[in-house]
PDB file of N, CA, C and O in Angstrom:
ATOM      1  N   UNK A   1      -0.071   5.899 -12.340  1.00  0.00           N
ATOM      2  CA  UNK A   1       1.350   5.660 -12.338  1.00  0.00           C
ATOM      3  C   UNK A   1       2.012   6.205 -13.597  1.00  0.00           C
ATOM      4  O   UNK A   1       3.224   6.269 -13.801  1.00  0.00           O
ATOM      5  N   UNK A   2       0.965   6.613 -14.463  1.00  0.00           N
ATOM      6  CA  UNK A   2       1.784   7.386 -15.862  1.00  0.00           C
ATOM      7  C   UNK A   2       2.877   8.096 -15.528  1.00  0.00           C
ATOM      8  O   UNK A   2       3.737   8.053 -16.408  1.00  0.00           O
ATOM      9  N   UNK A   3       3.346   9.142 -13.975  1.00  0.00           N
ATOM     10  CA  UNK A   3       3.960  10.219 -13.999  1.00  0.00           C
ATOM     11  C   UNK A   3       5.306   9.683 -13.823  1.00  0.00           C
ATOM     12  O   UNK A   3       6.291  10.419 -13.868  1.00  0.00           O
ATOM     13  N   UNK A   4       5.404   8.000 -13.558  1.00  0.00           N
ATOM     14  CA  UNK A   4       6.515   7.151 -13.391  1.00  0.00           C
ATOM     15  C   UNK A   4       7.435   7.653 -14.490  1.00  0.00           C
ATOM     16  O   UNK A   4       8.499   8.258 -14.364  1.00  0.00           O
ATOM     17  N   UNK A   5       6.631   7.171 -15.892  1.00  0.00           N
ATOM     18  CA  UNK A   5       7.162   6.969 -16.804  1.00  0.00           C
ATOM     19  C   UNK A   5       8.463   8.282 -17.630  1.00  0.00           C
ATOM     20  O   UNK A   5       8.805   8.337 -18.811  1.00  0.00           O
ATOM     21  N   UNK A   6       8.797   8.947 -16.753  1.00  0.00           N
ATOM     22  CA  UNK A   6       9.996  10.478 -17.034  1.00  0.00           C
ATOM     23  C   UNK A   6      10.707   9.744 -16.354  1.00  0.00           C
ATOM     24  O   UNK A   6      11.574   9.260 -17.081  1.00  0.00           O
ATOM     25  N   UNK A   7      10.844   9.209 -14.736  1.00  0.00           N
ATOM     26  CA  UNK A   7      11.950   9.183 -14.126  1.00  0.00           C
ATOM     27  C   UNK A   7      12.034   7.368 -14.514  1.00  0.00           C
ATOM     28  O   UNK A   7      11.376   6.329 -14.465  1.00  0.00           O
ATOM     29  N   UNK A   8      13.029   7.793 -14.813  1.00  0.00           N
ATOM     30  CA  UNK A   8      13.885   6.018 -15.216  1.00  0.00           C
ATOM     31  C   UNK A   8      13.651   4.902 -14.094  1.00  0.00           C
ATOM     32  O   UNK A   8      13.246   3.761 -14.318  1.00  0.00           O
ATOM     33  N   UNK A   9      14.078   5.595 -12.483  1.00  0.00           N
ATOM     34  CA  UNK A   9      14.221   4.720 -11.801  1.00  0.00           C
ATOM     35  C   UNK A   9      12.594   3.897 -11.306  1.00  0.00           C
ATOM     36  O   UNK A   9      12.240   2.718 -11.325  1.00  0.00           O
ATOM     37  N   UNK A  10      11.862   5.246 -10.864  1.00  0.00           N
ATOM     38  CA  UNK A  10      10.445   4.729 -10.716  1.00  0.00           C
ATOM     39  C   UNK A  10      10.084   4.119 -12.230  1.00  0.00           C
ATOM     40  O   UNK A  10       9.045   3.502 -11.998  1.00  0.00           O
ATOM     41  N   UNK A  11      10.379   3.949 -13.685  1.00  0.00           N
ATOM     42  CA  UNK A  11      10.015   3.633 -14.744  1.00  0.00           C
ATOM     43  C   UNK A  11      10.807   2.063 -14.667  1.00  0.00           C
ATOM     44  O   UNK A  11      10.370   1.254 -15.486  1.00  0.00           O
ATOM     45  N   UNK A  12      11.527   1.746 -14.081  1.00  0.00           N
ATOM     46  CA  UNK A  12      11.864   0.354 -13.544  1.00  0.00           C
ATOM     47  C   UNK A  12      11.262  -0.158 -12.062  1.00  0.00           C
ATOM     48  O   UNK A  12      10.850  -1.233 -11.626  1.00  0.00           O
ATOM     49  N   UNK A  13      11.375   0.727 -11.710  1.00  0.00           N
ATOM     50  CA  UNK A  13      10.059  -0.214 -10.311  1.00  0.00           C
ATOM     51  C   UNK A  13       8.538  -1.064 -10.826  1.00  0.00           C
ATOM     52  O   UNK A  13       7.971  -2.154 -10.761  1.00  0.00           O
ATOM     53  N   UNK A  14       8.345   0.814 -11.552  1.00  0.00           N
ATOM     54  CA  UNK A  14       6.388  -0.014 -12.645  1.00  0.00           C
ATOM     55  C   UNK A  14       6.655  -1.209 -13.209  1.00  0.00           C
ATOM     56  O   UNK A  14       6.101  -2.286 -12.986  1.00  0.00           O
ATOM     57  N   UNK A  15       7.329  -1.018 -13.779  1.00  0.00           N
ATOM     58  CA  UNK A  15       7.766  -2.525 -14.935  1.00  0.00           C
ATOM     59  C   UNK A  15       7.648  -3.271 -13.939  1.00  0.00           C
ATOM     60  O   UNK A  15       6.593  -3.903 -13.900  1.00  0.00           O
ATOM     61  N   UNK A  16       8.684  -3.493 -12.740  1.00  0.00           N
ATOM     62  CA  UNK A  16       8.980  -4.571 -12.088  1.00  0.00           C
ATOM     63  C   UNK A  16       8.072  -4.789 -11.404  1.00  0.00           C
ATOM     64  O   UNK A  16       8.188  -5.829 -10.756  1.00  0.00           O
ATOM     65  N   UNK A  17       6.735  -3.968 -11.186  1.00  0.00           N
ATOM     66  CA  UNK A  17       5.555  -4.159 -10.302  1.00  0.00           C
ATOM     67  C   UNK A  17       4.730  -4.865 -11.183  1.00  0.00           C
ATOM     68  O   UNK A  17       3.800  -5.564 -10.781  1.00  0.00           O
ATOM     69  N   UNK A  18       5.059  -4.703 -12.533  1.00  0.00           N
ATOM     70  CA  UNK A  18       4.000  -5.316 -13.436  1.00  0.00           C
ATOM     71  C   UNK A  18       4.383  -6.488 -13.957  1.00  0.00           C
ATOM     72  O   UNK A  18       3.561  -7.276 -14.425  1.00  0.00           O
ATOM     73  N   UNK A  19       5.754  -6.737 -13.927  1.00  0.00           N
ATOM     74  CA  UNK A  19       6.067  -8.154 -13.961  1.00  0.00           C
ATOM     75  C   UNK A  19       5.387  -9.388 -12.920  1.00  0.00           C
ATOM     76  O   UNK A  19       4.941 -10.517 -13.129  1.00  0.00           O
ATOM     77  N   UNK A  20       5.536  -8.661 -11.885  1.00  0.00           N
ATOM     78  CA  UNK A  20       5.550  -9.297 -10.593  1.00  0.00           C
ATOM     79  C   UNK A  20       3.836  -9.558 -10.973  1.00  0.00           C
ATOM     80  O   UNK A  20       3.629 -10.706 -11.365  1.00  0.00           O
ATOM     81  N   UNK A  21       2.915  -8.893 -10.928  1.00  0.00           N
ATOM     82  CA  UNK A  21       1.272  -8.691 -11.174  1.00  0.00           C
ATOM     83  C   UNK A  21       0.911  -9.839 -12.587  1.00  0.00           C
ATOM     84  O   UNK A  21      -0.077 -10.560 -12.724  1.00  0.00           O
ATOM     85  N   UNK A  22       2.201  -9.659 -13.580  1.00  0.00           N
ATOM     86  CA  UNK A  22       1.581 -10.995 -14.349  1.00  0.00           C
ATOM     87  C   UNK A  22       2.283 -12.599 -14.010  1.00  0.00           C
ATOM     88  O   UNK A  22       1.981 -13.757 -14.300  1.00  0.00           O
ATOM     89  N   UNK A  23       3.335 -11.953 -13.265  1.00  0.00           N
ATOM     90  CA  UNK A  23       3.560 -13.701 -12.716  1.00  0.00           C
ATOM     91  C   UNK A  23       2.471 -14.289 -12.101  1.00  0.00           C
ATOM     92  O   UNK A  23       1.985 -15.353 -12.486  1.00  0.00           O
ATOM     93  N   UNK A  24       1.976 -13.502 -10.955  1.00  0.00           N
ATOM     94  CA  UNK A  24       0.996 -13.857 -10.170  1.00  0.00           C
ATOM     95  C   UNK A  24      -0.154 -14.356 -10.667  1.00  0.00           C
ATOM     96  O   UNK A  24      -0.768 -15.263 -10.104  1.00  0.00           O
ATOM     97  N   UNK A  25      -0.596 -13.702 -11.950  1.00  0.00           N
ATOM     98  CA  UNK A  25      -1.928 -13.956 -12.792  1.00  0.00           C
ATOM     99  C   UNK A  25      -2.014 -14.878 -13.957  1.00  0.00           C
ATOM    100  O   UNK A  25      -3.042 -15.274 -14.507  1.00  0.00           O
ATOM    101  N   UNK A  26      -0.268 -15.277 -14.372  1.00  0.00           N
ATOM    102  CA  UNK A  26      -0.691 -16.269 -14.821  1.00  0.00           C
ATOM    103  C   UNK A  26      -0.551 -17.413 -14.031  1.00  0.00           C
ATOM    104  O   UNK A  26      -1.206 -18.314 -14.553  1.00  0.00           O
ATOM    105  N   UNK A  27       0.203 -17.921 -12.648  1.00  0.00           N
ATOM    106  CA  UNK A  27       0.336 -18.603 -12.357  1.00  0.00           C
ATOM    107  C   UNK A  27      -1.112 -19.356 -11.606  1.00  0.00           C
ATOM    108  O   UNK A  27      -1.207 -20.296 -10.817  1.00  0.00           O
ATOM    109  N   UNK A  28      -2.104 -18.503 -12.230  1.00  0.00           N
ATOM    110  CA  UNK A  28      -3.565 -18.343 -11.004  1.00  0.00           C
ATOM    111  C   UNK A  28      -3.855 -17.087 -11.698  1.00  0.00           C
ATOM    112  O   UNK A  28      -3.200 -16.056 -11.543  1.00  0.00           O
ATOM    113  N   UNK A  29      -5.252 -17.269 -12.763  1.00  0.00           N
ATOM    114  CA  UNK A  29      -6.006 -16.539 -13.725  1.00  0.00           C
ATOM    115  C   UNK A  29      -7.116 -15.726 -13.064  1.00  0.00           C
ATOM    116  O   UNK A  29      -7.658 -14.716 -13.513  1.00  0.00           O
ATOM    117  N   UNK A  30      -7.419 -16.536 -11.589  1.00  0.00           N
ATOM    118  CA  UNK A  30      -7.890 -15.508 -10.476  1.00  0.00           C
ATOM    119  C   UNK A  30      -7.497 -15.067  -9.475  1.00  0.00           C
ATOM    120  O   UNK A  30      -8.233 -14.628  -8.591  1.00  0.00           O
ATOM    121  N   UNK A  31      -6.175 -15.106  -9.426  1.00  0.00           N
ATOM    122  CA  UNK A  31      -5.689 -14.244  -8.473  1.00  0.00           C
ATOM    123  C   UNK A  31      -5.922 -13.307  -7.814  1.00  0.00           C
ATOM    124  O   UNK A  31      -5.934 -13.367  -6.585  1.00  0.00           O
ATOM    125  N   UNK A  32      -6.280 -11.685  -8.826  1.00  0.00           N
ATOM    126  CA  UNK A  32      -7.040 -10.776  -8.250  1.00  0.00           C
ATOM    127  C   UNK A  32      -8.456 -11.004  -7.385  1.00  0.00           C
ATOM    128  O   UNK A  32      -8.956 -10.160  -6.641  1.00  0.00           O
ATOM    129  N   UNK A  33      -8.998 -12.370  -7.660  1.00  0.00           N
ATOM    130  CA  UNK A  33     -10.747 -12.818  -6.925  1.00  0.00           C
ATOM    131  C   UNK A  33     -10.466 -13.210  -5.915  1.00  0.00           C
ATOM    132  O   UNK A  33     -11.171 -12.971  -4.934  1.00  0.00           O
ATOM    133  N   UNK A  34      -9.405 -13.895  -5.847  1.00  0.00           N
ATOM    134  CA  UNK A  34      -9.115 -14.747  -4.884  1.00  0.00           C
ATOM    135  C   UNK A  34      -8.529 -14.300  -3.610  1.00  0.00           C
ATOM    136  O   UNK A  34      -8.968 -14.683  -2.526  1.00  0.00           O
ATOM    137  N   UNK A  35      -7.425 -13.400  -3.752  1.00  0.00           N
ATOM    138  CA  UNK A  35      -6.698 -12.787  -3.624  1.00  0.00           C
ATOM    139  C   UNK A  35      -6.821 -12.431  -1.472  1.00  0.00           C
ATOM    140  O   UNK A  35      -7.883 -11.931  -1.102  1.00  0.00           O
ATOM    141  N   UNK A  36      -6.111 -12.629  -0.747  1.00  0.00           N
ATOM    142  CA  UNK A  36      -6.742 -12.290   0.635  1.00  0.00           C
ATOM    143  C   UNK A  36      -6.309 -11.050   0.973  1.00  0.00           C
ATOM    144  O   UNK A  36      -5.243 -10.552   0.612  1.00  0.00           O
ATOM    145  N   UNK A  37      -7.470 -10.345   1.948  1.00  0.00           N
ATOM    146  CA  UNK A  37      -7.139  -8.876   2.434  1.00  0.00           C
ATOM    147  C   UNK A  37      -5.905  -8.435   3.365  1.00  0.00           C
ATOM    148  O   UNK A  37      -5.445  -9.044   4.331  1.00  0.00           O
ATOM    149  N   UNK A  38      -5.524  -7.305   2.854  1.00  0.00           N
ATOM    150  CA  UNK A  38      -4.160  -6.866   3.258  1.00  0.00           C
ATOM    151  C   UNK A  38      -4.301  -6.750   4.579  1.00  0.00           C
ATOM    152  O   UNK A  38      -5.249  -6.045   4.927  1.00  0.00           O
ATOM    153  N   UNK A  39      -3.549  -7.300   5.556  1.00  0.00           N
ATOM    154  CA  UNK A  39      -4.226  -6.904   7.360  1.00  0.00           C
ATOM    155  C   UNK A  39      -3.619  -5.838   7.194  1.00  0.00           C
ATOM    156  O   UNK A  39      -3.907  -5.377   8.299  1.00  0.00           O
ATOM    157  N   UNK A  40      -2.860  -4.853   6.618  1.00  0.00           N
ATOM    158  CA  UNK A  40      -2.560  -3.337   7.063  1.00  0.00           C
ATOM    159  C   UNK A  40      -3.468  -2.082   6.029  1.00  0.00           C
ATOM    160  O   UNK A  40      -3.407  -0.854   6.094  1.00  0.00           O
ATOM    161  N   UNK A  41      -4.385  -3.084   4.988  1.00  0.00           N
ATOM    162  CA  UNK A  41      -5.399  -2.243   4.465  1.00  0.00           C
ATOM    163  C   UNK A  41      -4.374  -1.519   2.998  1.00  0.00           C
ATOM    164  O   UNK A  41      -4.829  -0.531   2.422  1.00  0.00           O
ATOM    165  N   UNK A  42      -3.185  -2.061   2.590  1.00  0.00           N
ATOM    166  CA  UNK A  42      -2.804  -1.674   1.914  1.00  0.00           C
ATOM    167  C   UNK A  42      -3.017  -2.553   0.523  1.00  0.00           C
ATOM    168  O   UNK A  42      -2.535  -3.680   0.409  1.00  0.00           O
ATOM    169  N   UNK A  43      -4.022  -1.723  -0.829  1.00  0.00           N
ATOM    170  CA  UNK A  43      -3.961  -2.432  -1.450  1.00  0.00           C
ATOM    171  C   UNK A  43      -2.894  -3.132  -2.471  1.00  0.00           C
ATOM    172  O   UNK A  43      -3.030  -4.131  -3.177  1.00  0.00           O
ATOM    173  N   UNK A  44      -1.884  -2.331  -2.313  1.00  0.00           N
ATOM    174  CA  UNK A  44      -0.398  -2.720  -3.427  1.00  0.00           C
ATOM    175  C   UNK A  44       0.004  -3.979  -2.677  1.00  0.00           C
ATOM    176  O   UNK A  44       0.319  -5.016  -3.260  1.00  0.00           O
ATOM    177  N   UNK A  45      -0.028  -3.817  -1.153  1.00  0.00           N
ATOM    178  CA  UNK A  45       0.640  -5.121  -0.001  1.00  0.00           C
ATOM    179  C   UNK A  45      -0.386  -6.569  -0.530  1.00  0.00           C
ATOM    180  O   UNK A  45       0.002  -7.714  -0.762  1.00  0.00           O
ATOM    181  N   UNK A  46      -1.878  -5.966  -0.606  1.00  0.00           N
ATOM    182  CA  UNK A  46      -2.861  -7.342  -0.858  1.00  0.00           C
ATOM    183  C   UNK A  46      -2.700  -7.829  -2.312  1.00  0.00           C
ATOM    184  O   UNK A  46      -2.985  -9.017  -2.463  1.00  0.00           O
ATOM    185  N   UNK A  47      -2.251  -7.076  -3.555  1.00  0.00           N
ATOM    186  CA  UNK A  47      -2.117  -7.558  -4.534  1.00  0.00           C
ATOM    187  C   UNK A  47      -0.764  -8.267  -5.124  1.00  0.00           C
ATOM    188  O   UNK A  47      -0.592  -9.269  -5.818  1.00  0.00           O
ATOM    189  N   UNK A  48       0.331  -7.077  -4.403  1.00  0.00           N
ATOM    190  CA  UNK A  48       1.798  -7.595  -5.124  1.00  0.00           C
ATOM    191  C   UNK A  48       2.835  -8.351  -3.854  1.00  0.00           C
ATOM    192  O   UNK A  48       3.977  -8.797  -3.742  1.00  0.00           O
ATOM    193  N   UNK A  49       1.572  -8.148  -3.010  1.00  0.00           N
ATOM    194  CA  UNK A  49       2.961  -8.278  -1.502  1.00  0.00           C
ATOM    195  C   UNK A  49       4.577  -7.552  -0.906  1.00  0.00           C
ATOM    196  O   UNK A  49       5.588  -7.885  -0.288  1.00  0.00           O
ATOM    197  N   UNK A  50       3.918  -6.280  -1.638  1.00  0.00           N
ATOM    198  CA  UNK A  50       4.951  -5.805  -0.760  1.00  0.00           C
ATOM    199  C   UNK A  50       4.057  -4.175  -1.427  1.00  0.00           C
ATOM    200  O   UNK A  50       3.191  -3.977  -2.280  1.00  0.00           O
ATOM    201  N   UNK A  51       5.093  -3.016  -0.197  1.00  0.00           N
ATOM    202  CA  UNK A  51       4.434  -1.856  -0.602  1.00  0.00           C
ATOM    203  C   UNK A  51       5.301  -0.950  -0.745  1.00  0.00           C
ATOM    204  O   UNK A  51       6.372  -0.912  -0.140  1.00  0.00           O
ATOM    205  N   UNK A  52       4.844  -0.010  -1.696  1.00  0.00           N
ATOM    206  CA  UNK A  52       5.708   0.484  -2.598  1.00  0.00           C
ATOM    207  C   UNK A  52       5.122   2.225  -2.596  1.00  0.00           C
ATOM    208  O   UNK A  52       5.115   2.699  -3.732  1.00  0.00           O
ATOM    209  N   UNK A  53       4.710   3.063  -1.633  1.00  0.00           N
ATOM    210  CA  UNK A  53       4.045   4.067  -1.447  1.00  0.00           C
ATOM    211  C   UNK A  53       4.421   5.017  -2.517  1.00  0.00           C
ATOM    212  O   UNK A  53       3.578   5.629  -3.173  1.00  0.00           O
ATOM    213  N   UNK A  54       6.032   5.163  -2.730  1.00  0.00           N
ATOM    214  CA  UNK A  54       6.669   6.265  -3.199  1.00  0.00           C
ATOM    215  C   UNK A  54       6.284   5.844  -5.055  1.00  0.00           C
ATOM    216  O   UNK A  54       6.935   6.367  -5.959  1.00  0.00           O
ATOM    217  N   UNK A  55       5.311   4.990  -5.284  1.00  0.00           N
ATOM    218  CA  UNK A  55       5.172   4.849  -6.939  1.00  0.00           C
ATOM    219  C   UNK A  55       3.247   4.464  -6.464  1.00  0.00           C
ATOM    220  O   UNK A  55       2.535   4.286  -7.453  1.00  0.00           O
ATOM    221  N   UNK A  56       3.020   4.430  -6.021  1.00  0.00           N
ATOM    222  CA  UNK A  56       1.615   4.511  -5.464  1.00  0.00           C
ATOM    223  C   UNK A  56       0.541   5.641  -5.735  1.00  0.00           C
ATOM    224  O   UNK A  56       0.531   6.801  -5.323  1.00  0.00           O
ATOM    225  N   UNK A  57      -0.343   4.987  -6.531  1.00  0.00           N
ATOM    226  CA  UNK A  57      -1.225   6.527  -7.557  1.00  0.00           C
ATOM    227  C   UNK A  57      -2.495   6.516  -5.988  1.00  0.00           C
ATOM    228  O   UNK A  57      -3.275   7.433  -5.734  1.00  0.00           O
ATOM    229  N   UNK A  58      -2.378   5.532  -5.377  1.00  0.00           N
ATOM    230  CA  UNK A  58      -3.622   6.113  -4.387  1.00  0.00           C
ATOM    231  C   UNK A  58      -3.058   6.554  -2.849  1.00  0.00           C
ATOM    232  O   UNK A  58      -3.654   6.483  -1.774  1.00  0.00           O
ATOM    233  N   UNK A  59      -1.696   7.033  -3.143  1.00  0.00           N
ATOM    234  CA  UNK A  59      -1.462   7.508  -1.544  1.00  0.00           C
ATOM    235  C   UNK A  59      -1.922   8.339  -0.935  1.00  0.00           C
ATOM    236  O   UNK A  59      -1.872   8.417   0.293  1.00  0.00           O
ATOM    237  N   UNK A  60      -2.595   9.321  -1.881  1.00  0.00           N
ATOM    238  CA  UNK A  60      -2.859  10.086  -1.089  1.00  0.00           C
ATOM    239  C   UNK A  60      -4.735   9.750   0.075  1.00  0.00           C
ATOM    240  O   UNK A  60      -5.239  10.522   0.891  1.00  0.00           O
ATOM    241  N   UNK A  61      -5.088   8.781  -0.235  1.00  0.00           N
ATOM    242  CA  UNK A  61      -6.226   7.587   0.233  1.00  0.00           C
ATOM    243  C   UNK A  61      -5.952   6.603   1.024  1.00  0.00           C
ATOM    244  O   UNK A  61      -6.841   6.217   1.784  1.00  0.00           O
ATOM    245  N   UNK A  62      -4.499   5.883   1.036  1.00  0.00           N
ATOM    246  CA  UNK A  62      -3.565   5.047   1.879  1.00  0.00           C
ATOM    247  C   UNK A  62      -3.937   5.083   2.964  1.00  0.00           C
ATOM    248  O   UNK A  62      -3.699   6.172   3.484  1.00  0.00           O
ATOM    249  N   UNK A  63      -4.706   4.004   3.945  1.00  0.00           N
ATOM    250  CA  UNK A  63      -5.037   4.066   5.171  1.00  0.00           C
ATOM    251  C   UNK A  63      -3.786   4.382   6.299  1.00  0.00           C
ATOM    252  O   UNK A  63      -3.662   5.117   7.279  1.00  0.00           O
ATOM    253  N   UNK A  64      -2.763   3.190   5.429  1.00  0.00           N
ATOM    254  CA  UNK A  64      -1.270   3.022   6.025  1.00  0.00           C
ATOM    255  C   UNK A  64      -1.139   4.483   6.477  1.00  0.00           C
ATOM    256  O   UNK A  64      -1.512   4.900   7.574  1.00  0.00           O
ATOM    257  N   UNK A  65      -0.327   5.520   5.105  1.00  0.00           N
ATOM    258  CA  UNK A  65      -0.228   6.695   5.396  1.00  0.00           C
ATOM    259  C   UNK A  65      -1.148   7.056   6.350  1.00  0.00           C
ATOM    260  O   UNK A  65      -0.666   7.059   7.483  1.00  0.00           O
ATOM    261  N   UNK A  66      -2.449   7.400   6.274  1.00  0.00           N
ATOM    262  CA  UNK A  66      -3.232   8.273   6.967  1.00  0.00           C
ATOM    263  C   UNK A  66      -3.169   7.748   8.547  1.00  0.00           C
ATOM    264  O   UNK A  66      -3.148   8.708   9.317  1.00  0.00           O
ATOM    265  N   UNK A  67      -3.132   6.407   9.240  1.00  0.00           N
ATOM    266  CA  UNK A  67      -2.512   6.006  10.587  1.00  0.00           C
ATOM    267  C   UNK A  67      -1.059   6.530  10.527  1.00  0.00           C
ATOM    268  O   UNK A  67      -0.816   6.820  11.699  1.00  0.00           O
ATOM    269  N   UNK A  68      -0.049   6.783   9.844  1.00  0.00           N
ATOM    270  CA  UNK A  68       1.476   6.814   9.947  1.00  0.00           C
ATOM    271  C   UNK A  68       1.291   8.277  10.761  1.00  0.00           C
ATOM    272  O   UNK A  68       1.467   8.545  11.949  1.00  0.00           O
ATOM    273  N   UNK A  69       0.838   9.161   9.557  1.00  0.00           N
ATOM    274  CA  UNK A  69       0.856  10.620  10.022  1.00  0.00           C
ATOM    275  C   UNK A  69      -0.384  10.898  11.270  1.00  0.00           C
ATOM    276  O   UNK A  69      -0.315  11.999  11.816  1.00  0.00           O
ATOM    277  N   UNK A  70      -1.358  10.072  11.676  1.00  0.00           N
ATOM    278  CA  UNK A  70      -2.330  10.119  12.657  1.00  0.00           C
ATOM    279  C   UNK A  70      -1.236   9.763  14.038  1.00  0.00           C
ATOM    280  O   UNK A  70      -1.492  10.481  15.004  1.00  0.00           O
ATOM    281  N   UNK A  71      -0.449   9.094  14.190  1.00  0.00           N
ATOM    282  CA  UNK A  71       0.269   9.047  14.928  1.00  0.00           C
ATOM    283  C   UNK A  71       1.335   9.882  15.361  1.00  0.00           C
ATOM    284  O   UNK A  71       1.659  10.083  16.532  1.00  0.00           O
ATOM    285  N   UNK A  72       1.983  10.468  14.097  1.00  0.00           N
ATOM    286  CA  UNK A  72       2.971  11.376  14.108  1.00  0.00           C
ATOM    287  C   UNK A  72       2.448  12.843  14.851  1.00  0.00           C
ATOM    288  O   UNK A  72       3.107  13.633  15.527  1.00  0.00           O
ATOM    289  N   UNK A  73       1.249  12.878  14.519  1.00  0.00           N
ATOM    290  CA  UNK A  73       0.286  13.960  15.093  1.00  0.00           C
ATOM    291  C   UNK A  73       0.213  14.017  16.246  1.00  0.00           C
ATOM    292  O   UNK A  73       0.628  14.845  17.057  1.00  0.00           O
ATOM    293  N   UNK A  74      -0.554  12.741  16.382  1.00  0.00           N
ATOM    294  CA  UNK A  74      -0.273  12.229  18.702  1.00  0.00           C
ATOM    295  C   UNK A  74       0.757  12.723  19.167  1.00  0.00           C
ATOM    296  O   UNK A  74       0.725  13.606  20.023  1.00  0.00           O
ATOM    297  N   UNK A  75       2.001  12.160  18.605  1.00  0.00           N
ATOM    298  CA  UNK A  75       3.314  12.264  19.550  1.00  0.00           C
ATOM    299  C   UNK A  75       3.457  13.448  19.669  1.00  0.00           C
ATOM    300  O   UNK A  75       3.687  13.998  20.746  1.00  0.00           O
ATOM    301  N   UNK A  76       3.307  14.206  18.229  1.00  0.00           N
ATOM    302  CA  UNK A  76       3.655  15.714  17.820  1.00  0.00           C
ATOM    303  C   UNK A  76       3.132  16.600  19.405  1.00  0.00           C
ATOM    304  O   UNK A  76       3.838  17.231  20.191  1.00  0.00           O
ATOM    305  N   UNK A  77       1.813  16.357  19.437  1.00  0.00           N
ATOM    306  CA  UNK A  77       1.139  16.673  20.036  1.00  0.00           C
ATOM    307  C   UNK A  77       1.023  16.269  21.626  1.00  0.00           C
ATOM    308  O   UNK A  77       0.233  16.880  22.346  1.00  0.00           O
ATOM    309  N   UNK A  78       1.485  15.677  21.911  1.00  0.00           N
ATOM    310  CA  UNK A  78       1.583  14.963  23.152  1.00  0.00           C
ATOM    311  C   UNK A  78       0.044  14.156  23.343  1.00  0.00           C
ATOM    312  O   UNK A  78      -0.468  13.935  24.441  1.00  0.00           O
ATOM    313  N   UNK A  79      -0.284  13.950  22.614  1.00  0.00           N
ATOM    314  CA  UNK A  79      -1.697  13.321  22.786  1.00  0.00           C
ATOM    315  C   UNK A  79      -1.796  11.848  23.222  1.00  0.00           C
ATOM    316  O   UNK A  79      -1.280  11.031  22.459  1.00  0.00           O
ATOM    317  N   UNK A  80      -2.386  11.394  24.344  1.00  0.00           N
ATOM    318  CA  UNK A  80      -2.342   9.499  24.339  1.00  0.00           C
ATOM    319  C   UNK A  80      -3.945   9.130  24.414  1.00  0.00           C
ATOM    320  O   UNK A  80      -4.821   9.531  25.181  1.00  0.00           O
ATOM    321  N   UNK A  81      -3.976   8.297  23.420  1.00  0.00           N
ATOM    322  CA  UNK A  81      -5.376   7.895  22.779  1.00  0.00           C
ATOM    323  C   UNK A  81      -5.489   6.505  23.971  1.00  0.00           C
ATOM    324  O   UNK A  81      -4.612   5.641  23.977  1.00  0.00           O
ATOM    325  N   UNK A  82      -6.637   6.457  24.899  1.00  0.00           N
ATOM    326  CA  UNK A  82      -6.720   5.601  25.809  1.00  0.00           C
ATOM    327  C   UNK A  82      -7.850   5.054  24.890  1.00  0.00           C
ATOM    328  O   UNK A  82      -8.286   5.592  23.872  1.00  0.00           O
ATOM    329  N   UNK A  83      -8.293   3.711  25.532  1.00  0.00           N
ATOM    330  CA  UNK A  83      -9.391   3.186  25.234  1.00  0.00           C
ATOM    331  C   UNK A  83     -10.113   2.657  26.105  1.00  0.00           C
ATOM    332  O   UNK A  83      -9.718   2.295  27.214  1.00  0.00           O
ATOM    333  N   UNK A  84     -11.492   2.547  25.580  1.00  0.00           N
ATOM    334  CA  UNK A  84     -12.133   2.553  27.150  1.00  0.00           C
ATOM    335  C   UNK A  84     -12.332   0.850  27.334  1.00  0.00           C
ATOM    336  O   UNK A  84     -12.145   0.070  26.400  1.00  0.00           O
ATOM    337  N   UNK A  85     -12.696   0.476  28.549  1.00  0.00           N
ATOM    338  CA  UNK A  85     -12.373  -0.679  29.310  1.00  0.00           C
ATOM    339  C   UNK A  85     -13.576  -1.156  28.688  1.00  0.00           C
ATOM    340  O   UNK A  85     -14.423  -0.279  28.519  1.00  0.00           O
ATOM    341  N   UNK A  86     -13.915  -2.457  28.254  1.00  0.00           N
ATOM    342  CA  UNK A  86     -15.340  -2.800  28.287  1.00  0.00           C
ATOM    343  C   UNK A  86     -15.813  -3.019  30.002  1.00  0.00           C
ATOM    344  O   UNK A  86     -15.111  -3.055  31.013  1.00  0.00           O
ATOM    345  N   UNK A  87     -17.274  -3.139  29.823  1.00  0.00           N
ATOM    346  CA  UNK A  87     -17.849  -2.980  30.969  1.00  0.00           C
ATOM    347  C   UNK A  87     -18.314  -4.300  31.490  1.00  0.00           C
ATOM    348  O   UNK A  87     -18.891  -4.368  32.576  1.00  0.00           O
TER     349      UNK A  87
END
């Protein structure tokens, strides 16, 4: 997130992401242990509760993203992903 730190506005989001990250930790010193898994696999969503892609140093790894544009691909494509029936 260093590359935040030029643009002002993302240089107030970090802050405010890192505020938010020590409220959480002091209010609960294990927070990060404790902490429950993101059901959309996003780790900024499982740590800070909410997601924030556009200041996000692992998007380009983002499951989120990688289903967003896996879909965009389908439609692109006319593709429909069936699934098979169990037996």
């Amino acid at each position: 997130m260093s590359w935040g730190i030029e643009d002002s506005k993302k240089r107030k989001d970090i802050l405010d992401l890192m505020d938010i990250g020590v409220r959480k930790t002091m209010a609960n010193p294990n927070y990060v242990n404790e902490v429950q898994k993101s059901t959309n696999g996003c780790w900024m969503d499982q740590i800070y509760g909410l997601m924030r892609c556009d200041i996000c140093d692992l998007s380009h790894q983002c499951p989120v993203r990688e289903e967003e544009e896996w879909q965009a691909w389908l439609k692109e494509n006319n593709m429909v992903v069936e699934k098979k029936k169990a037996e």
